[in-house]
C-alpha atoms as one frame of an Amber mdcrd trajectory, in Angstrom:
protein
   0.000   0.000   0.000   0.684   3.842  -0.608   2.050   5.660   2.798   2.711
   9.475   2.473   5.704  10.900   4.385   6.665  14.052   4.652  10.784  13.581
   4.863  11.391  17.282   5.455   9.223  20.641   5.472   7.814  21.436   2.207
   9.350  17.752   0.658   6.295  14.471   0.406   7.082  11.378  -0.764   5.076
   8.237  -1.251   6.367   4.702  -0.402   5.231   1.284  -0.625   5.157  -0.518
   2.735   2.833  -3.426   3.311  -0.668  -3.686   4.825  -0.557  -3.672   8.680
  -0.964  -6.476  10.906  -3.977  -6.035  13.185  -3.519  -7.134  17.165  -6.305
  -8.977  18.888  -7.514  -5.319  20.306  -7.254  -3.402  16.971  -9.104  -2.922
  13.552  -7.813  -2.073  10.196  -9.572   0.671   8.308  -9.593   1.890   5.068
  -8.768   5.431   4.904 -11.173   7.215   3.330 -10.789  10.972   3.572  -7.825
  13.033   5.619  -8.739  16.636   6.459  -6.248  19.005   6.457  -5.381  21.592
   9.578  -3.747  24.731  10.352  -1.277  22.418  12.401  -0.357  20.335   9.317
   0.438  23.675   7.742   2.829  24.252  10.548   4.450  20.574  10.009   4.655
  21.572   6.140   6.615  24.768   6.874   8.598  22.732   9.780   7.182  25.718
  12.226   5.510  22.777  14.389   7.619  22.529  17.669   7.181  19.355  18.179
   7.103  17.234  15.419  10.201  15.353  13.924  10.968  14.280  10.675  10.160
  12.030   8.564   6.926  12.065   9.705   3.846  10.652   8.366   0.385  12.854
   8.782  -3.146  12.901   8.967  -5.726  12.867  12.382  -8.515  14.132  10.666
  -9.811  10.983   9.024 -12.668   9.107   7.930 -12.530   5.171   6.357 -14.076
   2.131   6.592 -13.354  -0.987   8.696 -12.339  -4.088   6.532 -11.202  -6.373
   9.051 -11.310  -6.788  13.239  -8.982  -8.210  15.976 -10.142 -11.379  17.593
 -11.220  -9.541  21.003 -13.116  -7.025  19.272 -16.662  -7.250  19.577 -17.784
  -3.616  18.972 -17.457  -2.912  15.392 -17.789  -4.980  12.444 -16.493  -5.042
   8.860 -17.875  -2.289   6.358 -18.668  -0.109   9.405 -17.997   3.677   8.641
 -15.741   5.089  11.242 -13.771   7.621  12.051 -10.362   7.623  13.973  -9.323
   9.589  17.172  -5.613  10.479  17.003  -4.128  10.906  20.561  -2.081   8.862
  21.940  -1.698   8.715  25.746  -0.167   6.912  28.780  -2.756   5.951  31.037
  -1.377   5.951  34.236  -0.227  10.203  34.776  -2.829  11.883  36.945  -4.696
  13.517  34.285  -5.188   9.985  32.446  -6.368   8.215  35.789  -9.100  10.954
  36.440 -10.668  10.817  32.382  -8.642  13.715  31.667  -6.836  12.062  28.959
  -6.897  15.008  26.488  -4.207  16.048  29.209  -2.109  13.112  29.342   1.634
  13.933  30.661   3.222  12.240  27.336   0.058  12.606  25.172   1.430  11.655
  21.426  -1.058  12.876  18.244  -0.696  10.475  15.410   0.605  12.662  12.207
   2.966  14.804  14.965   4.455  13.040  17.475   3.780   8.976  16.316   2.808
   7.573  12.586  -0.509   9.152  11.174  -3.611   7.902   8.986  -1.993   9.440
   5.197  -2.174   5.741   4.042  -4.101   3.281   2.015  -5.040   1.528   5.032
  -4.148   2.087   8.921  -4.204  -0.516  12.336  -5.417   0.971  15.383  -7.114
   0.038  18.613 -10.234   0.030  18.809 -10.833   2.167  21.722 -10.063   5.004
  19.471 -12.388   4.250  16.398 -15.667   5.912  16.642 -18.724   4.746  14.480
 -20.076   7.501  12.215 -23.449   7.146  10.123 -23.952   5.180   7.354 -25.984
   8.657   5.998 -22.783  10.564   6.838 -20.118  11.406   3.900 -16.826  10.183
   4.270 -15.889  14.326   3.381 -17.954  15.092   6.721 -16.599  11.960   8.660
 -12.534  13.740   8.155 -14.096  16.621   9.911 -15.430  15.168  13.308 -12.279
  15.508  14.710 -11.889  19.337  14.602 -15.544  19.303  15.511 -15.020  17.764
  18.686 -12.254  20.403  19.110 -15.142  23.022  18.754 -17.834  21.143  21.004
 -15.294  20.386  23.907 -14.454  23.789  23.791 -18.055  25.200  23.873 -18.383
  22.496  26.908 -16.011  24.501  28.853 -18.477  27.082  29.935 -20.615  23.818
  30.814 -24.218  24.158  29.981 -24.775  27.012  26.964 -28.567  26.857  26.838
 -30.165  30.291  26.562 -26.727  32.405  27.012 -25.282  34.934  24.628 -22.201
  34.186  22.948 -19.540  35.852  21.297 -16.598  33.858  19.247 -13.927  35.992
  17.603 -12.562  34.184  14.222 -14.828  32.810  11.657 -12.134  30.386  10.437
 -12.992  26.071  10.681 -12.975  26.305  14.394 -14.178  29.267  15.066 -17.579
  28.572  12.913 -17.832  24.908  14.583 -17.683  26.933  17.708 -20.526  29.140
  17.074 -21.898  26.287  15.286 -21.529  23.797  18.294 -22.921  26.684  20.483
 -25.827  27.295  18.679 -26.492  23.411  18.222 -26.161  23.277  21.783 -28.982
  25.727  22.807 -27.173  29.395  23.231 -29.921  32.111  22.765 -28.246  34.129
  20.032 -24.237  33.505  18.899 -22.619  36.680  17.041 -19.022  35.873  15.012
 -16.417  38.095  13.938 -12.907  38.231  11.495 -11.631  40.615   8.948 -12.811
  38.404   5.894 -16.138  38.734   4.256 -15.667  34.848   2.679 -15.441  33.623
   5.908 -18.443  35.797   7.220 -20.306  34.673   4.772 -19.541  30.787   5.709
 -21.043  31.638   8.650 -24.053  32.984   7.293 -24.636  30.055   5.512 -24.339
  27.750   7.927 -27.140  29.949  10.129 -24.839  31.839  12.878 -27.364  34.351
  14.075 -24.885  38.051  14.093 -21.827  38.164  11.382 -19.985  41.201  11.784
 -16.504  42.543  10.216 -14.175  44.185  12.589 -12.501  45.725   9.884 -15.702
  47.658   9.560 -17.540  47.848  12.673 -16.115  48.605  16.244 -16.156  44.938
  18.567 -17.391  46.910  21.886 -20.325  48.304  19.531 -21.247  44.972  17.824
 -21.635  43.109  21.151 -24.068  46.105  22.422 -26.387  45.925  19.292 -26.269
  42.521  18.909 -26.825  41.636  22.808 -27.234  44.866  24.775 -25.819  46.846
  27.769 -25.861  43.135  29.035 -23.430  42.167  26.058 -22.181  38.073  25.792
 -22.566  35.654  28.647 -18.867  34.541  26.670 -16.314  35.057  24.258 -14.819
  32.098  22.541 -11.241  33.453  20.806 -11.162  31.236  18.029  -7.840  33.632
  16.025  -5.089  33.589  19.466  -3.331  36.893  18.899  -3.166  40.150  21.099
  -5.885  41.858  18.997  -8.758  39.383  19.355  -7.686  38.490  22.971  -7.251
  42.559  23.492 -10.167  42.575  22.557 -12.181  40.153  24.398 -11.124  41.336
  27.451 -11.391  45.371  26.961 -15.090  44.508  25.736 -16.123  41.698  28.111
 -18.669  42.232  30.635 -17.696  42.674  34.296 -17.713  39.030  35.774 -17.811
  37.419  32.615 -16.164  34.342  30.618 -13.207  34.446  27.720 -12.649  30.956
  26.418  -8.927  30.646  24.808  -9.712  28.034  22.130  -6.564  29.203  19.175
  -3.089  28.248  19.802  -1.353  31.736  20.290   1.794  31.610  18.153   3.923
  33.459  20.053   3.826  34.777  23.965   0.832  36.825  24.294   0.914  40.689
  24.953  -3.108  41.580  27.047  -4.056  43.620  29.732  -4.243  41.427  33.068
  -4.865  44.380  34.677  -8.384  44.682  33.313  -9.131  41.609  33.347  -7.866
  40.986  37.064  -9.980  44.615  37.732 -13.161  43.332  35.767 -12.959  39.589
  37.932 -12.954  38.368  34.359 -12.415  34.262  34.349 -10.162  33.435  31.229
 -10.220  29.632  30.592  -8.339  27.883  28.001  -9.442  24.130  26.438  -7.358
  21.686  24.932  -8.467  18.987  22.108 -11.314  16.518  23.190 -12.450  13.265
  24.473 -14.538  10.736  23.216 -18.431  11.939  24.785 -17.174  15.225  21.991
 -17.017  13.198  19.665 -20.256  11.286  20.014 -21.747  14.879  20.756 -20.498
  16.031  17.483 -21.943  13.568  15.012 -25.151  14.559  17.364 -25.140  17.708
  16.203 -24.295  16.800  12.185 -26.920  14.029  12.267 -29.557  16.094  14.234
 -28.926  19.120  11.503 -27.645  21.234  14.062 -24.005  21.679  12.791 -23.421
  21.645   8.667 -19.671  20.460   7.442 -20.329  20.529   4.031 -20.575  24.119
   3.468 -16.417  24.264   4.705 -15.274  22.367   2.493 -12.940  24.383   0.264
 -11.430  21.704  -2.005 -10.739  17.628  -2.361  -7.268  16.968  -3.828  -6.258
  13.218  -4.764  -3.974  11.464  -2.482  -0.876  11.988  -4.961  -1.363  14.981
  -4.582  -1.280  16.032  -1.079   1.688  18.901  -1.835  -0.723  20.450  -4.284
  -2.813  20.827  -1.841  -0.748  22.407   0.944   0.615  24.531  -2.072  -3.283
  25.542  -2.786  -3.862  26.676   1.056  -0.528  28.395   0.788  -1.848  30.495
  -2.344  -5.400  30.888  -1.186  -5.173  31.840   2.935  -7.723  34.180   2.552
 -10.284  32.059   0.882  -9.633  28.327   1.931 -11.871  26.976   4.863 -11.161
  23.206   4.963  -9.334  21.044   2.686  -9.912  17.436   1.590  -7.330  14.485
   0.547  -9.156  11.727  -0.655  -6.738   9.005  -0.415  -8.504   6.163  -2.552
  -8.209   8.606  -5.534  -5.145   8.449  -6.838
């Protein structure tokens, strides 16, 4: 079978190496569709701190399951899956109180151990998730950055009838609003600097899209919410502007959710946010109950993947398509491999 490695940054090759083995515990699957993130980006430009080279990608994945382990009960062959892509210990004290997502060594397959950019890919079954047999294999790639968005939205606990704010309309930020929305918050308002992205929102029914190029934050937030303005602000972008502004425009008391990876050390005003009691929190991946949540939400018509989806490039040509995102920042969402086209 076909593996794709990435030997250096912005060098992919393709071997042949043969079908995987599958343990008593595991189940092979049939990769289907890999979705492509801003942290594969990072890997491509070798900005990713910690990923080594060669390294083989993908955690955003979809397939099907074409044969099971002896001990594995749960699953059978032909099921539609998709694949969850961290890698932990077990025994740290995160990992022995279900906070695996927080594991001591946690590994993410496609950083830190061997990812899903192959013909076909072994792994235990305790990370496989069904998906619906109703459910494109397109949509089934992006659970995973889904979950991202509904364990986030979880962090504020139970969103049903509050206000909500999320700063960045890019993937995350619009699963975010989406998540929060499909979760029962009253009324969810967005914000960026790009009109295509604004406009992806629309689409996909977020209730306030407003352009901070154009209109004031503070100002948005008052005639979108009133004097009461948002119950929380999701940033979904993780630089000083967008977290500047979250917390000069946050109401007294309130909630800031850090969901974007700031790049470099952040530059804000603890000093108003320690004066306005504000509680920043911060939220990291997922677990499994987000991703069960998530296809919820897609299968209940609550959260639409479809509309992100920028482009599908054939497995040969997974370069092209970093090249494409590359060229087209502004106006790429989410972007497709389909590995079984060639």
């Amino acid at each position: 079978m076909l593996q794709q490695v990435m030997t250096k940054p912005g060098e992919i090759i393709f071997r042949e190496v043969p079908v995987p083995e599958v343990k008593d515990d595991q189940v092979l699957v049939k990769i289907r569709n890999i979705g492509i993130c801003g942290s594969d980006i990072h890997v491509y430009h070798g900005k990713h701190p910690f990923t080594r080279y060669p390294v083989t990608q993908g955690h955003e994945v979809s397939g099907e399951i074409t044969k099971i382990g002896k001990d594995v009960t749960e699953f059978h062959e032909g099921q539609k899956v998709t694949i969850e892509p961290q890698v932990y210990c077990g025994h740290c004290y995160p990992c022995r109180h279900g906070k695996y997502n927080l594991c001591e060594e946690l590994k993410v397959m496609g950083f830190q151990t061997t990812g899903t950019a192959s013909e076909y890919f072994a792994v235990d079954a305790s990370k496989v998730t069904p998906i619906p047999e109703e459910m494109s294999y397109e949509e089934g790639a992006m659970i995973e950055p889904l979950a991202v968005a509904v364990h986030a939205v979880k962090q504020m606990g139970d969103v049903k009838g509050m206000n909500i704010a999320v700063l960045g309309a890019g993937p995350i930020g619009n699963l975010v609003a989406q998540s929060a929305k499909g979760m029962g918050a009253a009324k969810v308002m967005i914000t960026d600097i790009s009109d295509l992205r604004l406009d992806k929102a629309k689409e996909c029914g977020i209730d306030v899209c407003v352009n901070t190029k154009e209109k004031d934050f503070g100002e948005a937030m008052i005639e979108a919410f009133g004097p009461d303005k948002a119950d929380v602000i999701y940033d979904c972008a993780g630089n000083n502007i967008t977290m500047g502004q979250a917390i000069k425009y946050a109401r007294k008391g309130s909630v800031i959710v850090l969901v974007a990876v700031f790049a470099d050390m952040a530059t804000i005003d603890l000093a108003v946010a320690n004066d306005h009691e504000l509680d920043i929190k911060s939220t990291m991946m997922y677990r499994h109950d987000d991703y069960v949540e998530g296809i919820a939400l897609v299968n209940g018509g609550k959260v639409y993947l479809k509309p992100l989806i920028s482009k599908v490039f054939a497995f040969k040509d997974y370069l092209k398509a970093y090249q494409y995102i590359d060229a087209n920042r502004e106006t790429t969402m989410k972007v497709i491999i389909n590995v079984q086209e060639k």
